[in-house]
PDB file with SEQRES, HELIX, SHEET and CRYST1 records, atoms N, CA, C and O in Angstrom:
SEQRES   1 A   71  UNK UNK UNK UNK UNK UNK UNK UNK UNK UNK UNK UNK UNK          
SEQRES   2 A   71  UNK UNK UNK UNK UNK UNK UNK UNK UNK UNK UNK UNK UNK          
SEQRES   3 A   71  UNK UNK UNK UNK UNK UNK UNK UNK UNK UNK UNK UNK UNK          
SEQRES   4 A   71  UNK UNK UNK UNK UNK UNK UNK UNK UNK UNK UNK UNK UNK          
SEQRES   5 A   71  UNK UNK UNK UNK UNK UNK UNK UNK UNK UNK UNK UNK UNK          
SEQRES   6 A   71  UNK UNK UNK UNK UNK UNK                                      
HELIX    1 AA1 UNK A   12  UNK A   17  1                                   6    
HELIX    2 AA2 UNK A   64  UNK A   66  5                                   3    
SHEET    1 AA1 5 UNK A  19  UNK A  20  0                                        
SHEET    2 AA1 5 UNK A  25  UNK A  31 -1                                        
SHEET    3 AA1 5 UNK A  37  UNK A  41 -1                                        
SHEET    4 AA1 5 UNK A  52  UNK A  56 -1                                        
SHEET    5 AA1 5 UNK A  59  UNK A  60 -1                                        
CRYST1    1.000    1.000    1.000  90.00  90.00  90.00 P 1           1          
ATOM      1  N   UNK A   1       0.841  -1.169   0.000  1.00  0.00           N  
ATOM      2  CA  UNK A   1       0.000   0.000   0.000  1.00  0.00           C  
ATOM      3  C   UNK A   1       0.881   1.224   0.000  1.00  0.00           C  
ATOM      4  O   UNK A   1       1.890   1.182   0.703  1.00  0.00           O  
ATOM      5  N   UNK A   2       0.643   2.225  -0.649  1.00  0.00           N  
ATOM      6  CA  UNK A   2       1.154   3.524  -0.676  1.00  0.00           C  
ATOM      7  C   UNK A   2       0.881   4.119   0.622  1.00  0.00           C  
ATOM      8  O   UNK A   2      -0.211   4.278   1.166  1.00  0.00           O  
ATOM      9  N   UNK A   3       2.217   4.469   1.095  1.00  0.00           N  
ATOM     10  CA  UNK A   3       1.875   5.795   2.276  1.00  0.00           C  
ATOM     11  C   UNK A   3       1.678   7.058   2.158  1.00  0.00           C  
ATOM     12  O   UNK A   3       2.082   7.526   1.093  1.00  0.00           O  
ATOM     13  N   UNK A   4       1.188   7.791   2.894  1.00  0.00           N  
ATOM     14  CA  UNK A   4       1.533   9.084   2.978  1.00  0.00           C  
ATOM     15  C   UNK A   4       2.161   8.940   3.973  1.00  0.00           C  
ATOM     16  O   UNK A   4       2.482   7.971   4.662  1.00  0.00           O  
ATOM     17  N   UNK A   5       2.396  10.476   4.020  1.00  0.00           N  
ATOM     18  CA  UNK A   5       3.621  10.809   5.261  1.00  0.00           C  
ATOM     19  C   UNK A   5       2.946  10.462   6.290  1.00  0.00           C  
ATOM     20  O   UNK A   5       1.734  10.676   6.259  1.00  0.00           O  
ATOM     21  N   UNK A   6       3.691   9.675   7.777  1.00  0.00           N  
ATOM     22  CA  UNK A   6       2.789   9.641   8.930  1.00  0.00           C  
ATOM     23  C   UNK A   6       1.702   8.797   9.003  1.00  0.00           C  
ATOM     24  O   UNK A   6       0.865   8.860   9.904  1.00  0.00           O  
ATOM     25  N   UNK A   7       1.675   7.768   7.812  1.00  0.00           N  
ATOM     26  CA  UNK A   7       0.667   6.826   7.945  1.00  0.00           C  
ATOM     27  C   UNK A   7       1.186   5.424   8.294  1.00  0.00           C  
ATOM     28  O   UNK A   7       2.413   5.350   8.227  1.00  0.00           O  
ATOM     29  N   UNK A   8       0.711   4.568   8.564  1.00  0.00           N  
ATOM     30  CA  UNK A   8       1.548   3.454   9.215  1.00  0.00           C  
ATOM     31  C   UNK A   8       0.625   2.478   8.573  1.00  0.00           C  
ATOM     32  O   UNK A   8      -0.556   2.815   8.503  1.00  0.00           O  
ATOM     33  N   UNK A   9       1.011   1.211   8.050  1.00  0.00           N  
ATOM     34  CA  UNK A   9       0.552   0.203   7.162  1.00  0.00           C  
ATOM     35  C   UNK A   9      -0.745  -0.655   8.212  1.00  0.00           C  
ATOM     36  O   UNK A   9      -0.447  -0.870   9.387  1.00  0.00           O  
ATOM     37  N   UNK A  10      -1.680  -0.951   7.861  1.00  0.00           N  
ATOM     38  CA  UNK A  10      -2.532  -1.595   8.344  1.00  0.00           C  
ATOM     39  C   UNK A  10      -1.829  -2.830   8.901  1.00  0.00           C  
ATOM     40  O   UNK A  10      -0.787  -3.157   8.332  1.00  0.00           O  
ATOM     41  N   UNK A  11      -2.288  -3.629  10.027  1.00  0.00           N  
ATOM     42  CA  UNK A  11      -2.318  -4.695  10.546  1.00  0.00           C  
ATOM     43  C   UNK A  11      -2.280  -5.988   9.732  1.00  0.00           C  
ATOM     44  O   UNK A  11      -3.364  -6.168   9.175  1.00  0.00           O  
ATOM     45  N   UNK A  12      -1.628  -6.687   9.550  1.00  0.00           N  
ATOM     46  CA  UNK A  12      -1.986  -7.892   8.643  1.00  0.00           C  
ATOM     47  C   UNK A  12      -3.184  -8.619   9.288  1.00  0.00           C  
ATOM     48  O   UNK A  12      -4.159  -8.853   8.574  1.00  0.00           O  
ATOM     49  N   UNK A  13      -3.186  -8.862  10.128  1.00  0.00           N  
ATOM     50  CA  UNK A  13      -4.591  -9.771  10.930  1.00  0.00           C  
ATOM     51  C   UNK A  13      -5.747  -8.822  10.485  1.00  0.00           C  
ATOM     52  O   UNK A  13      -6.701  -9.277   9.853  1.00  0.00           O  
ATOM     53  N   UNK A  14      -5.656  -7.438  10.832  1.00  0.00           N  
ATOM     54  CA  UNK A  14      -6.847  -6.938  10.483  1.00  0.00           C  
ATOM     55  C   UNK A  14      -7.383  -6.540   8.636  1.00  0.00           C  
ATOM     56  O   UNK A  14      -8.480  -6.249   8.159  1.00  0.00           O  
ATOM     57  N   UNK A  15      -6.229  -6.683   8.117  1.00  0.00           N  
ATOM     58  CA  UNK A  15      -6.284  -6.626   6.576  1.00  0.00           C  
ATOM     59  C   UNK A  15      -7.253  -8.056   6.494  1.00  0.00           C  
ATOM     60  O   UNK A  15      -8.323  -7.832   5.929  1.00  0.00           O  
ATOM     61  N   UNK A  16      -7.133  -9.027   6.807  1.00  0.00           N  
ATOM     62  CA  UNK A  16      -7.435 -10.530   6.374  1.00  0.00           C  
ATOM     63  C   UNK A  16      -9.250 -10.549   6.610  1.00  0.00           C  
ATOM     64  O   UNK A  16     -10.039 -11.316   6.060  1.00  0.00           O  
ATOM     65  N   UNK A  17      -9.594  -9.349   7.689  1.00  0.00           N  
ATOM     66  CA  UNK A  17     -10.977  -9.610   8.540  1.00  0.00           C  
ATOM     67  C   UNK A  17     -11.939  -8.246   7.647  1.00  0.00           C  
ATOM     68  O   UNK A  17     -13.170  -8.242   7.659  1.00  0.00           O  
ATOM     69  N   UNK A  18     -11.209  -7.302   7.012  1.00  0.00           N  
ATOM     70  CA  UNK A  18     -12.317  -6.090   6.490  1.00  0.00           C  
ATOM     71  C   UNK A  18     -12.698  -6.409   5.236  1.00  0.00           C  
ATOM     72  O   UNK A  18     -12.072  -6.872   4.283  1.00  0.00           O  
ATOM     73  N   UNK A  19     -14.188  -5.986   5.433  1.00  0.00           N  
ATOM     74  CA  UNK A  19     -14.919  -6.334   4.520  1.00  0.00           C  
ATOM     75  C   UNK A  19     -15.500  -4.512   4.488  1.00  0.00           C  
ATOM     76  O   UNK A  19     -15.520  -3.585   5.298  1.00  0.00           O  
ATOM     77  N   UNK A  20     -15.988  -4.763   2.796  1.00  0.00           N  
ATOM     78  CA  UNK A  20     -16.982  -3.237   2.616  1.00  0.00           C  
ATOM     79  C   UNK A  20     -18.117  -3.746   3.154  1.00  0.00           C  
ATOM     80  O   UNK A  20     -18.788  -4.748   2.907  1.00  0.00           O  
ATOM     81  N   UNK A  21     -18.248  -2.376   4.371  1.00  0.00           N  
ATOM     82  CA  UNK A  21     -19.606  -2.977   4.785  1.00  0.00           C  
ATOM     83  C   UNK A  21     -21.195  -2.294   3.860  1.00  0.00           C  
ATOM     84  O   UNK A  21     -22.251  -1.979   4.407  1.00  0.00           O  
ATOM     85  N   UNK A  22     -20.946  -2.244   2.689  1.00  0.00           N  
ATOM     86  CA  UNK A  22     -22.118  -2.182   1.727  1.00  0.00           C  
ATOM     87  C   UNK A  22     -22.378  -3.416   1.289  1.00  0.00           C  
ATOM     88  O   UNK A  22     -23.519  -3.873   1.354  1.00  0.00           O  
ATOM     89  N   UNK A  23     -21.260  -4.166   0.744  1.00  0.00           N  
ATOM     90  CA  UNK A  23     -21.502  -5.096  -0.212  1.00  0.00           C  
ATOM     91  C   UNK A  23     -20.888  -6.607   0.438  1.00  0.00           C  
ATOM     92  O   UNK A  23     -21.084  -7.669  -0.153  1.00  0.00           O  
ATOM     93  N   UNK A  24     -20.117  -6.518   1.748  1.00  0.00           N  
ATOM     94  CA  UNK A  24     -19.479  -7.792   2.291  1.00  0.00           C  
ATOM     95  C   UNK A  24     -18.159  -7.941   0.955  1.00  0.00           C  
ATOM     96  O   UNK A  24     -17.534  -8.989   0.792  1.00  0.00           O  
ATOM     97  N   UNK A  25     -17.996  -7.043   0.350  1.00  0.00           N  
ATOM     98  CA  UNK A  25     -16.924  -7.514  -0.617  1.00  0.00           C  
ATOM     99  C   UNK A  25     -15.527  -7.424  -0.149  1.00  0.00           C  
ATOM    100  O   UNK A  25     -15.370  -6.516   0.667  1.00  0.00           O  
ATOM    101  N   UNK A  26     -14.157  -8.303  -0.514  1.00  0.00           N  
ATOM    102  CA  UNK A  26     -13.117  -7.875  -0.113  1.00  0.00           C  
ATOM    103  C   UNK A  26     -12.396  -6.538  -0.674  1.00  0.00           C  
ATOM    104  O   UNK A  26     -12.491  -6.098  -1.820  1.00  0.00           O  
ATOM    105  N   UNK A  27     -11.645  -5.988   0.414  1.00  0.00           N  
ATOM    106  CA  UNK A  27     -11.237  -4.984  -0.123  1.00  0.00           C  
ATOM    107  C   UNK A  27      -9.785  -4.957   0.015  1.00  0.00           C  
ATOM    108  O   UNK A  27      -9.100  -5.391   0.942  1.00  0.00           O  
ATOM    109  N   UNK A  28      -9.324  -4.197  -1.390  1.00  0.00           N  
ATOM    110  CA  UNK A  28      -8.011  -3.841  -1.564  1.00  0.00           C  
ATOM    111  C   UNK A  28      -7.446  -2.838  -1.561  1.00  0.00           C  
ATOM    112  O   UNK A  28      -8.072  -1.790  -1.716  1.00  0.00           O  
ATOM    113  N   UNK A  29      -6.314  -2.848  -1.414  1.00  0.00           N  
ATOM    114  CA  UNK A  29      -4.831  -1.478  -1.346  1.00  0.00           C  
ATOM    115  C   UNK A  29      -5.366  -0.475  -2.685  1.00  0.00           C  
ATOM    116  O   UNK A  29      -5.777  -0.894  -3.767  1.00  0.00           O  
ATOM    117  N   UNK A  30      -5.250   0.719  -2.331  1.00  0.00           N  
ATOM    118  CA  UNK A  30      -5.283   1.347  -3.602  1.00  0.00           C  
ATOM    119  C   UNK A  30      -4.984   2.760  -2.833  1.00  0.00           C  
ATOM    120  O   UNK A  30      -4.699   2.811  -1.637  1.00  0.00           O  
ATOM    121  N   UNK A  31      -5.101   4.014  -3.776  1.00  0.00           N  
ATOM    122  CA  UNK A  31      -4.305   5.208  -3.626  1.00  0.00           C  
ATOM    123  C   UNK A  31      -5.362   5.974  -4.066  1.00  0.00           C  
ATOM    124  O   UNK A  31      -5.632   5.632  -5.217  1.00  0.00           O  
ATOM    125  N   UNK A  32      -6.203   7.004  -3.607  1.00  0.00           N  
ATOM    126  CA  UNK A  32      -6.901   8.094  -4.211  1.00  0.00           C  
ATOM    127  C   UNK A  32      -6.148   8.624  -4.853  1.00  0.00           C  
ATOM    128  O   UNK A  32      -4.928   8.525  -4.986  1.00  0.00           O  
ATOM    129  N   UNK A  33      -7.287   9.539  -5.507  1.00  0.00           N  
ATOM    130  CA  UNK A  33      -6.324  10.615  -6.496  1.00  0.00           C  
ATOM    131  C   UNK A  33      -5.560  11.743  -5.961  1.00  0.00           C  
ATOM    132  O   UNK A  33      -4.724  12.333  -6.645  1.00  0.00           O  
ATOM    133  N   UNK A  34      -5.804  12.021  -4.871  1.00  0.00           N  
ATOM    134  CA  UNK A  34      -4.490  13.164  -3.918  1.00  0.00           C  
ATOM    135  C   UNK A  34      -3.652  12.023  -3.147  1.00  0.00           C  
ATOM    136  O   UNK A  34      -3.208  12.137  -2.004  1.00  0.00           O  
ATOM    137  N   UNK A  35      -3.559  11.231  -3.740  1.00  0.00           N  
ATOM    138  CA  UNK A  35      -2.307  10.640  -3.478  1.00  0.00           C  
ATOM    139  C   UNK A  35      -2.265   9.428  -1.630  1.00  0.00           C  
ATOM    140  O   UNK A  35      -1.382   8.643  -1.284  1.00  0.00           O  
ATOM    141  N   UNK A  36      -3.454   9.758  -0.964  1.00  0.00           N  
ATOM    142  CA  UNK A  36      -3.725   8.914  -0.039  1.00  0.00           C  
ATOM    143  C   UNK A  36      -4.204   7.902  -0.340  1.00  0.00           C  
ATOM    144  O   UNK A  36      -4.908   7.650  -1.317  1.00  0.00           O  
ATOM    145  N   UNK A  37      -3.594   6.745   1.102  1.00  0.00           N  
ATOM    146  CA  UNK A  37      -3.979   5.531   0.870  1.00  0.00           C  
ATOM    147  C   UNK A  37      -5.625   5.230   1.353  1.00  0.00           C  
ATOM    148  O   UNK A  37      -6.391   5.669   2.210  1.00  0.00           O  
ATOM    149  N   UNK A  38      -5.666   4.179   0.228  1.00  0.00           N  
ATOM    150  CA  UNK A  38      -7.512   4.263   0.403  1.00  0.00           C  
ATOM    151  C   UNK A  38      -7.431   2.444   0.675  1.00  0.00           C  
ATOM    152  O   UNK A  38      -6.365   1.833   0.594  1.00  0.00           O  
ATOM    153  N   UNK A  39      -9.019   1.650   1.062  1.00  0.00           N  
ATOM    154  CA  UNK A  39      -9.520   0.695   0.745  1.00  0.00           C  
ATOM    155  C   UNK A  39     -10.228   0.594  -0.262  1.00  0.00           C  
ATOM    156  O   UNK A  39     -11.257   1.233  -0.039  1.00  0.00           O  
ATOM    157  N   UNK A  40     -10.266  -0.098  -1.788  1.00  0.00           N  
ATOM    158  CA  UNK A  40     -11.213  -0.368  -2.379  1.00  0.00           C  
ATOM    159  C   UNK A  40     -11.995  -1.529  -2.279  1.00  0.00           C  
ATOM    160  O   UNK A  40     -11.626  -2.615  -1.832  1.00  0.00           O  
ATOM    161  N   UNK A  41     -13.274  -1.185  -2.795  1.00  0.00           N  
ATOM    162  CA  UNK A  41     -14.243  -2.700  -2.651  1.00  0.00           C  
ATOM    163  C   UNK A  41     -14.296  -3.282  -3.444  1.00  0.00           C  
ATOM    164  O   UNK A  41     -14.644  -2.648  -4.440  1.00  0.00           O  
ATOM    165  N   UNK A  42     -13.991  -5.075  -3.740  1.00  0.00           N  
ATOM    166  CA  UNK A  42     -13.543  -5.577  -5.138  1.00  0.00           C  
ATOM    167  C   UNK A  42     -14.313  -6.062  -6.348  1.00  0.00           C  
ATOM    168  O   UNK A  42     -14.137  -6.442  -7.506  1.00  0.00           O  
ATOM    169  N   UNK A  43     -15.834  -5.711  -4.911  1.00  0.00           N  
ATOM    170  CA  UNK A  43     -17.419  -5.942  -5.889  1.00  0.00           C  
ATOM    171  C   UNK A  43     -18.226  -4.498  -5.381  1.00  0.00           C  
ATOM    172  O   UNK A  43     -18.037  -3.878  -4.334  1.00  0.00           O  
ATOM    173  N   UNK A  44     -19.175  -4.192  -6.479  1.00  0.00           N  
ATOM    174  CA  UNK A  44     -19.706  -3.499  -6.748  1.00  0.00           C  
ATOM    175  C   UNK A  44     -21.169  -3.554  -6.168  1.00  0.00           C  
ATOM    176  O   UNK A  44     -21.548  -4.725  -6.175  1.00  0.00           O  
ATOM    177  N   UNK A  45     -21.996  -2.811  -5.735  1.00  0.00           N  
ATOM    178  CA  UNK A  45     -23.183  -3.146  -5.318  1.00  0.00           C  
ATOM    179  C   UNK A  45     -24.287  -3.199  -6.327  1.00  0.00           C  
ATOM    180  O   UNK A  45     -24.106  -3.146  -7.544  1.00  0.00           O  
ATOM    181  N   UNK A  46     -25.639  -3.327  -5.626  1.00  0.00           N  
ATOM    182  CA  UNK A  46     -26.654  -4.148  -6.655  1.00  0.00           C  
ATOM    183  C   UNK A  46     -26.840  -2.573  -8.110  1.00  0.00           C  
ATOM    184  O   UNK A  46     -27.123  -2.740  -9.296  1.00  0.00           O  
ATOM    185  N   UNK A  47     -26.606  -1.462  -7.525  1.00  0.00           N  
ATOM    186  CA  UNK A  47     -26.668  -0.360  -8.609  1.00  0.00           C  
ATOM    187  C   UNK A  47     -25.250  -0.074  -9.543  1.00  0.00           C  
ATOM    188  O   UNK A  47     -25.209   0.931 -10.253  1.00  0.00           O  
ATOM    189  N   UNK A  48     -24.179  -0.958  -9.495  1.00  0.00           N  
ATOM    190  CA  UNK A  48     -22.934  -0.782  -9.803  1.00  0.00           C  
ATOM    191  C   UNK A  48     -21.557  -0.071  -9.530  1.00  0.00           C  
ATOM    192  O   UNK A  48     -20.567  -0.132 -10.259  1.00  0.00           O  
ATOM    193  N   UNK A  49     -21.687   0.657  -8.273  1.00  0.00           N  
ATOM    194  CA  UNK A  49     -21.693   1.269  -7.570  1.00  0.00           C  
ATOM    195  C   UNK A  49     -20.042   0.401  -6.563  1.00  0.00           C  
ATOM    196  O   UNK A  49     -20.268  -0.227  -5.528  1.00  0.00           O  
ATOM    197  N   UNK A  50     -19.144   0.488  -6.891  1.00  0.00           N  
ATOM    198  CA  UNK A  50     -17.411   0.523  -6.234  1.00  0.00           C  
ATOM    199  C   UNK A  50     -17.161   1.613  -4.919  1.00  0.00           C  
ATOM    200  O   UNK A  50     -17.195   2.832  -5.089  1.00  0.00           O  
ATOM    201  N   UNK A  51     -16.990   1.184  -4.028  1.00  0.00           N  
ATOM    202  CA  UNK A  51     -16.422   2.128  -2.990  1.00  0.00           C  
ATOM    203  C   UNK A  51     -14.966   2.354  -2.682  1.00  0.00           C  
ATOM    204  O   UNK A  51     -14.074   1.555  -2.967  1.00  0.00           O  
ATOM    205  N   UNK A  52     -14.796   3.544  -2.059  1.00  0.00           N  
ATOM    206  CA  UNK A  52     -12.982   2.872  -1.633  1.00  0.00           C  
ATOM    207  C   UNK A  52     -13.359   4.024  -0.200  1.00  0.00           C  
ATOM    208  O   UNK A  52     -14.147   4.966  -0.122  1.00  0.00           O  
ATOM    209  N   UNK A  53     -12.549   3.519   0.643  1.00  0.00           N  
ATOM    210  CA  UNK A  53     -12.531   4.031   1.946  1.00  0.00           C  
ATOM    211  C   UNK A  53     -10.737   4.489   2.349  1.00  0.00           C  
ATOM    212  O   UNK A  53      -9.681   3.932   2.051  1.00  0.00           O  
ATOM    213  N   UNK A  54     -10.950   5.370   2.907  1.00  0.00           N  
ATOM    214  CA  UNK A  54      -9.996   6.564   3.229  1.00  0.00           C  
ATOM    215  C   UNK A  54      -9.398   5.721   4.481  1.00  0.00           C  
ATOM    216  O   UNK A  54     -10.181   5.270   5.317  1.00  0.00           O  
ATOM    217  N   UNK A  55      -7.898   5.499   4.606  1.00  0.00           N  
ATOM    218  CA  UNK A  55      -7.353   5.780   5.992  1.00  0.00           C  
ATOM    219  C   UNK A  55      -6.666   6.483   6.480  1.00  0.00           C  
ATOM    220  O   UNK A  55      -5.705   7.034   5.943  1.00  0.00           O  
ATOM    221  N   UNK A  56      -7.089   6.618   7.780  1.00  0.00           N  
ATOM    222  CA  UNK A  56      -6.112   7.552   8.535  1.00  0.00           C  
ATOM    223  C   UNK A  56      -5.180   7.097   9.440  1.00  0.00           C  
ATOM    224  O   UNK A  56      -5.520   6.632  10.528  1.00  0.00           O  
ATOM    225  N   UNK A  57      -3.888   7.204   9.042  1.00  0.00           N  
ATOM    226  CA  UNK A  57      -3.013   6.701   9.825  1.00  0.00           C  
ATOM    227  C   UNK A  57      -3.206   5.248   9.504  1.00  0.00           C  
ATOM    228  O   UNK A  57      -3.251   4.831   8.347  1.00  0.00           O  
ATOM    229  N   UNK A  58      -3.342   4.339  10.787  1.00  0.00           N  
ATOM    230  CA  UNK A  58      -3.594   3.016  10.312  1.00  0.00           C  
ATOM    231  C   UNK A  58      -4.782   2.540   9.767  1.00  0.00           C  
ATOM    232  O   UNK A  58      -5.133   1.543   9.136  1.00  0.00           O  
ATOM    233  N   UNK A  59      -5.526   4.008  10.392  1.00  0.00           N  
ATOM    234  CA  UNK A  59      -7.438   3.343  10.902  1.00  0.00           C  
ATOM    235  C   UNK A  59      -7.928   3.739   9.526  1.00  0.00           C  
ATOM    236  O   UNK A  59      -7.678   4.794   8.943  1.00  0.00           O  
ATOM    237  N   UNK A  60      -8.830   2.504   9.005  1.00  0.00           N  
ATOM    238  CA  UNK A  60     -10.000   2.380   7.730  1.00  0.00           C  
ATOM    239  C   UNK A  60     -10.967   2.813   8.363  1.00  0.00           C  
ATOM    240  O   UNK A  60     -11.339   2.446   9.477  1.00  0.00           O  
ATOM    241  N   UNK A  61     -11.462   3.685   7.630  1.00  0.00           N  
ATOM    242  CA  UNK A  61     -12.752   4.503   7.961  1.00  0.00           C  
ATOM    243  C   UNK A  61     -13.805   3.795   7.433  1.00  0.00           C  
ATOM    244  O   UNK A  61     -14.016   4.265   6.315  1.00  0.00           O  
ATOM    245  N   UNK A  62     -14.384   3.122   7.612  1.00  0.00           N  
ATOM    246  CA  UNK A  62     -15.435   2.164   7.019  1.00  0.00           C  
ATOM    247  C   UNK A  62     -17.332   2.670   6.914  1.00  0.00           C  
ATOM    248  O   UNK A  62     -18.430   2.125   7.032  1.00  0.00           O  
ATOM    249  N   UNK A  63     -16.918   3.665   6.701  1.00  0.00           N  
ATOM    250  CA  UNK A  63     -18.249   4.345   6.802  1.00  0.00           C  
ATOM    251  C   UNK A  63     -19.006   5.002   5.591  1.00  0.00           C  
ATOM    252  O   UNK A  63     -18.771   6.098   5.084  1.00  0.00           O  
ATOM    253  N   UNK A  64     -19.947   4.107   5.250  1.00  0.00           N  
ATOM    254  CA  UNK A  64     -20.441   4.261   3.594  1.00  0.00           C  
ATOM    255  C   UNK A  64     -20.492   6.010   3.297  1.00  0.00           C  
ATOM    256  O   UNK A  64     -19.902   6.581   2.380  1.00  0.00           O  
ATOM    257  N   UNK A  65     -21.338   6.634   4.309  1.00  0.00           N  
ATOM    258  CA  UNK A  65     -21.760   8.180   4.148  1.00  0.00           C  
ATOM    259  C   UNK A  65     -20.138   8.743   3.478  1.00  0.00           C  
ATOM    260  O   UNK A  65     -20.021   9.434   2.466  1.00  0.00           O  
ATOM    261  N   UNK A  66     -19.352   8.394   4.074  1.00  0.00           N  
ATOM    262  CA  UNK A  66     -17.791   9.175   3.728  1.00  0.00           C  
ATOM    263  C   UNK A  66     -16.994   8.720   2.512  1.00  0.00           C  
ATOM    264  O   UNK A  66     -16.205   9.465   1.931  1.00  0.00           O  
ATOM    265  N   UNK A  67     -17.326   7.003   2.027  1.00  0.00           N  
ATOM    266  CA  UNK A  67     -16.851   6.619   1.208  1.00  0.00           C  
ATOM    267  C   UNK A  67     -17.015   7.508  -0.233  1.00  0.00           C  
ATOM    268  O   UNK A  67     -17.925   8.294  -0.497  1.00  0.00           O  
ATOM    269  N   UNK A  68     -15.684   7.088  -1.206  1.00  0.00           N  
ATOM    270  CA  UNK A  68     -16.006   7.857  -2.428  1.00  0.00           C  
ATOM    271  C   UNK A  68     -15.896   6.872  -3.562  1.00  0.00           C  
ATOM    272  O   UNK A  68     -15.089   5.943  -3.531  1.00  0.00           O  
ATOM    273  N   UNK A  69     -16.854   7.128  -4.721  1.00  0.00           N  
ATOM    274  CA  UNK A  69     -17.405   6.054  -5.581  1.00  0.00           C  
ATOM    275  C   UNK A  69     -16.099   6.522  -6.504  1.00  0.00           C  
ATOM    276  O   UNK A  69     -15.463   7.540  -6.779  1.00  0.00           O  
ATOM    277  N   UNK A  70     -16.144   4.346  -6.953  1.00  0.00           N  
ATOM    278  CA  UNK A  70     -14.844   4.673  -8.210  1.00  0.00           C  
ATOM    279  C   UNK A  70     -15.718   3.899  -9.108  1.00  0.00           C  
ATOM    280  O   UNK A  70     -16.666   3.286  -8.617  1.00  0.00           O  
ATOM    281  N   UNK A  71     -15.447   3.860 -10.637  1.00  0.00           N  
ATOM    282  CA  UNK A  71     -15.771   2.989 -11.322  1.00  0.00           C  
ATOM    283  C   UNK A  71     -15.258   1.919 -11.629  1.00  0.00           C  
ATOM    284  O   UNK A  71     -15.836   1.156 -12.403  1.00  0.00           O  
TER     285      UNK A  71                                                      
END                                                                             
């Protein structure tokens, strides 16, 4: 996973257990477009619809309202 400055790599135990909680899909390493590390979701929901979730520091923000849609 890409860092930013001051971010510290997720947990391996807890990488193995997060799921998007929209879709139960696994999620992967990926990088927004300003350059922070994000979670993406690796399935799409019933409207087609990809999430990726923001972390801070170590912590995945898992919270649909905040998530931002990718295609």
């Amino acid at each position: 996973m890409t860092q930013s400055a001051g971010s510290a790599p997720i947990a391996p135990w807890l990488r193995e257990i997060l799921r998007c909680p929209v879709t139960g899909s696994e999620l992967v390493d990926g990088v927004a477009p300003d350059g922070t590390p994000e979670l993406q979701a690796v399935e799409a929901d019933a409207q087609g619809v990809r999430r990726a979730y923001r972390v801070e520091g170590a912590i995945p923000v898992l919270l649909a309202d905040e998530a931002r849609t990718i295609s």
